[in-house]
C-alpha positions as a Python dict, from the first residue, in 0.01 Angstrom:
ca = {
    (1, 'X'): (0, 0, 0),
    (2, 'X'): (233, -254, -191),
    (3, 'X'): (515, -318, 5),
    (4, 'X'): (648, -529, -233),
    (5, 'X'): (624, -278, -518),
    (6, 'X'): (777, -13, -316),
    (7, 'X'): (1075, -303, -198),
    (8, 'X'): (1132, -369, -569),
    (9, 'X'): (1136, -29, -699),
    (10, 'X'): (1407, 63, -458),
    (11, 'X'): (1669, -227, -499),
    (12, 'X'): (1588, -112, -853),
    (13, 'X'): (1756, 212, -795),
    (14, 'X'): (2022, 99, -602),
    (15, 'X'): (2119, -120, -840),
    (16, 'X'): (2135, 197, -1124),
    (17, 'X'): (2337, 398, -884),
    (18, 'X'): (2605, 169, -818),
    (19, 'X'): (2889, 231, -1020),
    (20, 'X'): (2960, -179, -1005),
    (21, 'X'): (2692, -222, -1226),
    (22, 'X'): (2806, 19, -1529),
    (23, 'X'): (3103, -71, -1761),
    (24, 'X'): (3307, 221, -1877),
    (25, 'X'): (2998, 416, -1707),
    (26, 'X'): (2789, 392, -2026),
    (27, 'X'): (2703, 4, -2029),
    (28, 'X'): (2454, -135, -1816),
    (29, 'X'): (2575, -492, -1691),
    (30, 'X'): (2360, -664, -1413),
    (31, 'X'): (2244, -1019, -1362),
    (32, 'X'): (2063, -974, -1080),
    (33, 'X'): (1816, -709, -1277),
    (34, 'X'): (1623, -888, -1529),
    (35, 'X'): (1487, -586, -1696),
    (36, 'X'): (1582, -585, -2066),
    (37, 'X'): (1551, -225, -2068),
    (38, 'X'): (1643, -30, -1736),
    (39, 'X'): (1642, 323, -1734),
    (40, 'X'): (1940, 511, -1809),
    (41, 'X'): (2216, 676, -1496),
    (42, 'X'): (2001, 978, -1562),
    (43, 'X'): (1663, 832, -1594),
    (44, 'X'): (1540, 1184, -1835),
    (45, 'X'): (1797, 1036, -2118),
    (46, 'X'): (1565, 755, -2148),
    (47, 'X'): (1644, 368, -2163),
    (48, 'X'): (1988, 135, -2191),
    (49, 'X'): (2003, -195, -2231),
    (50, 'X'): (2131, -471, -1973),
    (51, 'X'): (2388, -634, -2121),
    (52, 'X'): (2385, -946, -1888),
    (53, 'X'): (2040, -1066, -1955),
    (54, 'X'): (2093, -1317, -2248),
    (55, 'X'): (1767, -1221, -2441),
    (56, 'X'): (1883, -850, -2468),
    (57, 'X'): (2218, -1023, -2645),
    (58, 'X'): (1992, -1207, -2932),
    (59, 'X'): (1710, -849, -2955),
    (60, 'X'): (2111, -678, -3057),
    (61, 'X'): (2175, -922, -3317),
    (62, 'X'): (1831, -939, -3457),
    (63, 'X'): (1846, -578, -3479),
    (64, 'X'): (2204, -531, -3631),
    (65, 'X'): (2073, -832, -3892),
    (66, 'X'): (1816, -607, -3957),
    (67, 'X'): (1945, -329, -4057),
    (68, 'X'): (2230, -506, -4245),
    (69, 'X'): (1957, -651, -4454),
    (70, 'X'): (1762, -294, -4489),
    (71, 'X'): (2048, -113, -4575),
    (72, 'X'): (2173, -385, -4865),
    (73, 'X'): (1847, -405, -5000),
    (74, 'X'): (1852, 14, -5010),
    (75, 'X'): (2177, -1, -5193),
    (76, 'X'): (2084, -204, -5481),
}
């Protein structure tokens, strides 16, 4: 048995269900969790992202560049 594992998982959910950690309820802000992708309040709606670790800041941008380059290259 993994104590550690079992430790981790539940400061894990502690840290999901305190309202502390959720802007405006819908943003995930944490710096203690360095998951880039926690689960969602209700873990069924799938993933968020946790807007205080710095690399999930740059993984928005490159995405938003992205699709800014996608969609200009569609419209031509």
């Amino acid at each position: 048995m993994n104590f550690n594992n079992d430790r981790n998982e539940e400061t894990q959910n502690e840290w999901q269900n305190d309202p502390y950690n959720w802007i405006w309820g819908i943003f995930y802000y944490n710096t203690k969790d360095n998951r880039l992708f926690p689960p969602k309040r209700i873990k069924q709606l799938g993933w968020t992202i946790n807007f205080a670790n710095p690399n999930s800041l740059f993984l928005i941008i490159v995405i938003i560049a992205i699709l800014l380059i996608v969609g200009e290259h569609i419209a031509k």
